[in-house]
C-alpha positions in Angstrom: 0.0 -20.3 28.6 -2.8 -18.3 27.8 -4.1 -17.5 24.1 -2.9 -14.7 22.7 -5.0 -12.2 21.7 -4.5 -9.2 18.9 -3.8 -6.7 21.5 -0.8 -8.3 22.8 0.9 -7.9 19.4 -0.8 -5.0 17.8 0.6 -1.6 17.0 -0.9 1.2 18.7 -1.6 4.0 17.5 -2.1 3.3 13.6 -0.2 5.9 11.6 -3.1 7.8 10.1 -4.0 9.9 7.6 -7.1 11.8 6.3 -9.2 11.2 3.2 -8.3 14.4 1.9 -4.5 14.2 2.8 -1.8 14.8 -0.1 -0.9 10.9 -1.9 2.9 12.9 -1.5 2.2 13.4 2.4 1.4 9.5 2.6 4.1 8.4 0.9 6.8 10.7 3.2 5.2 9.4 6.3 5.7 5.6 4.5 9.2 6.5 4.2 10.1 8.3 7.5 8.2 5.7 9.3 9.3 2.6 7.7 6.1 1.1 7.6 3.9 -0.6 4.0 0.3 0.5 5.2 -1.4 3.8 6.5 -4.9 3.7 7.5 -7.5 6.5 6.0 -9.1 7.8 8.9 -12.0 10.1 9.6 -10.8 11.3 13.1 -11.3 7.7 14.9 -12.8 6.0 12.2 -11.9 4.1 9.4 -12.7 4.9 6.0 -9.7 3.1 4.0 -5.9 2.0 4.0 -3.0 2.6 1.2 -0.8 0.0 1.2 2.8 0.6 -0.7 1.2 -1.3 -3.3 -1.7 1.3 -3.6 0.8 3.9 -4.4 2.8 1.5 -6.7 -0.4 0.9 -8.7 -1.3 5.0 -8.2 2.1 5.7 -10.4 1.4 3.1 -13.1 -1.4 5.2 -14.4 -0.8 8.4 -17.2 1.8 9.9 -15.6 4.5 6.2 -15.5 6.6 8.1 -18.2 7.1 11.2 -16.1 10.2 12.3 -15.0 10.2 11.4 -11.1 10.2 15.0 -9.6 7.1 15.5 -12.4 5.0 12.5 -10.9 5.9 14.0 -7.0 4.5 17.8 -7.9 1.5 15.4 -9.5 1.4 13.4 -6.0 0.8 17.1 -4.2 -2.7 16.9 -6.1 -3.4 13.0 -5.8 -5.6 12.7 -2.6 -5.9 9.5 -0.4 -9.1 8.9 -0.8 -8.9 8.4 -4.5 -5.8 5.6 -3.4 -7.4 3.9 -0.6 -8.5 0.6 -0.6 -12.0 1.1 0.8 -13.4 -2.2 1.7 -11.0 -3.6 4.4 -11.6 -6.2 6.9 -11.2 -5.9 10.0 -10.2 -8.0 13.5 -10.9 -6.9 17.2 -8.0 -6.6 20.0 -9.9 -9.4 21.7 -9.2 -11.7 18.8 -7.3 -14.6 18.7 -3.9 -14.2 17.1 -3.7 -17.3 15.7 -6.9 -16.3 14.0 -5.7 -13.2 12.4 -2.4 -14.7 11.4 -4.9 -17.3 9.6 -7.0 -14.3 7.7 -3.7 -12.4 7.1 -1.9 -16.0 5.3 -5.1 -16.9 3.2 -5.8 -13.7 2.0 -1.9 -12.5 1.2 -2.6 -9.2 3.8 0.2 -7.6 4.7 -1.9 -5.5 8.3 -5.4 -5.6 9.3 -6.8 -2.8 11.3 -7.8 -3.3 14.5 -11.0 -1.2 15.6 -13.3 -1.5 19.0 -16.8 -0.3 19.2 -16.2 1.3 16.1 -13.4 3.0 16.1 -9.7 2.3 15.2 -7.5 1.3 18.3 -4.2 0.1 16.2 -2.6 -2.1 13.2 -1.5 -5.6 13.4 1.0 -6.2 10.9 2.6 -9.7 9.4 5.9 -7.5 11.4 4.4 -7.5 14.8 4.2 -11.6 14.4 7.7 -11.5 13.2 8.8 -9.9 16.1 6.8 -12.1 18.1 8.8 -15.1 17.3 12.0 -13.5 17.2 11.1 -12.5 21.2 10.1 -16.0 21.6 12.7 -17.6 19.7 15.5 -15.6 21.7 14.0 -15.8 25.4 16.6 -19.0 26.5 13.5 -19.6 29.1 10.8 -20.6 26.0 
């Protein structure tokens, strides 16, 4: 068998937003998406990511007391790039899996962006290895 790389489990394209882009807009496209992470982009490149814990810790501030429909006309003002986490590392589709599933474990990461040549080509998520081994674990031929 051959090793596998990120780019046979990553998710491409990465759900993006911009730096400028509504905390409220993030959080919808968390929810119709069913996804934890959103990357901050700059057209192909990567400035940041918001994780769902980024916009857990974003509500904890002033406003925790608020009535919920007070803290999502607040969330309208709250831009990403205030959220973001903005130094995030990194891994290359050319990269062993087994190595990113490493960084991912000792580091309690829930994604990792995936960039080439600079600029961002997809996510890799601890869900894409999930559904790796349920694939595996279900082909009768494995």
């Amino acid at each position: 068998m051959s090793q596998l790389l990120v780019r046979d489990l990553m998710t491409q394209p990465a759900v993006t937003v911009g730096p400028t882009s509504p905390l409220r807009d993030v959080i919808q496209l968390m929810e119709n998406n069913n996804i934890r992470h959103v990357v901050v982009a700059d057209s192909e490149r990567l400035l940041g990511l918001i994780s769902h814990r980024d916009v857990l810790r974003s509500q904890e501030g002033s406003l925790s007391g608020a009535p919920s429909d007070e803290q999502a006309h607040m969330n309208r003002w709250i831009e990403a790039r205030w959220v973001m986490t903005k130094e995030v590392r990194t891994v290359y589709p050319d990269t062993p899996a087994l190595e990113a599933a490493l960084m991912l474990r000792s580091h309690g990461y829930g994604c990792v962006p995936v960039v080439e040549h600079g600029r961002l080509v997809g996510m890799l998520t601890d869900s894409d290895f999930v559904e790796y081994a349920i694939q595996e674990l279900s082909d009768p031929g494995a």
